[in-house]
N, C-alpha and C positions, 0 to 999 in steps of 0.2 A: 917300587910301589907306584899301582896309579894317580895320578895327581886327580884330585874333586874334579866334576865338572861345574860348570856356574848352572842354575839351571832359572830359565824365565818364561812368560808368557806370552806369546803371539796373542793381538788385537782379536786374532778369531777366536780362541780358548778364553780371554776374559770374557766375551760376549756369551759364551756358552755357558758360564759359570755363574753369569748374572743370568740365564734365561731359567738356569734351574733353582735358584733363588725366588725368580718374581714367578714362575710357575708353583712352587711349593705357596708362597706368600699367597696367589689365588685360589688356590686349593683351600685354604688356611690352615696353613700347618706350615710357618716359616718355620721355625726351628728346626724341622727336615731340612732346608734347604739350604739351613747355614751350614746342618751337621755334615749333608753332604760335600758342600764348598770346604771344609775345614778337612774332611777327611781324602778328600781328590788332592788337594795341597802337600798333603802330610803323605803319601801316596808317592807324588810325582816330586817331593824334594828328597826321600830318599832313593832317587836316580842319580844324585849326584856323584855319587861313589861307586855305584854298578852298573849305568845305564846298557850296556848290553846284555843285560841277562832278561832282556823281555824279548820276545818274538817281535817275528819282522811280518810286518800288517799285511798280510798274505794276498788282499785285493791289489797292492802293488808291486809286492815282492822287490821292493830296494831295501837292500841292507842298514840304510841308515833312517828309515821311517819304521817307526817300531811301537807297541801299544802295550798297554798294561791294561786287563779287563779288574775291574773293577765292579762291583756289584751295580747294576742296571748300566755298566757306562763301560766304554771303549775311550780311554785317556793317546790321544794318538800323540808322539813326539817325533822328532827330529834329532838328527844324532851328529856331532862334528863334533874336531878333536877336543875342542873349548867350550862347548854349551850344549843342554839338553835344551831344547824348546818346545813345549808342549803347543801345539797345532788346533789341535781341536778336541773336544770330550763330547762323544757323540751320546747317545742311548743307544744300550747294546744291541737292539731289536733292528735300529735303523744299518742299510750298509754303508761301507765309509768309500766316498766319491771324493775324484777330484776338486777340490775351490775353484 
């Protein structure tokens, strides 16, 4: 049987998660933007026990950069033997470029 993976956040997927928070909060409609942050979480912690059953983000075609589309959002992660790390949550509209 697989062993879990740990799964955490890179400095650039918090920033993204706060952006869609303080963007809904502008909007005025934070409640959106928490429900969103809450459900993009709840989303990418169950990767910890499958994380290769999502596609490999075709814009780079590496096997171990893989995303989960999620309603309006692209959850991009990172894949090694020991950790999912979630990289960036873009807007599905936008495409996903190098850092």
């Amino acid at each position: 049987m697989a062993t879990k993976r740990r799964v955490s956040f890179a400095p650039s997927a918090v920033t993204n998660l706060k952006q869609i928070r303080s963007l809904n909060a502008d909007r005025q409609v934070p409640e959106v933007g928490e429900r969103l942050m809450r459900e993009i979480v709840d989303v990418v912690l169950g990767l910890a026990d499958i994380p290769e059953s999502r596609r490999v983000v075709p814009e780079f075609g590496l096997v171990q950069l893989r995303e989960i589309s999620h309603p309006q959002f692209r959850i991009v992660y990172r894949l090694d033997a020991e950790r999912v790390r979630v990289v960036r949550t873009w807007r599905s509209e936008r495409p996903v470029t190098r850092p």
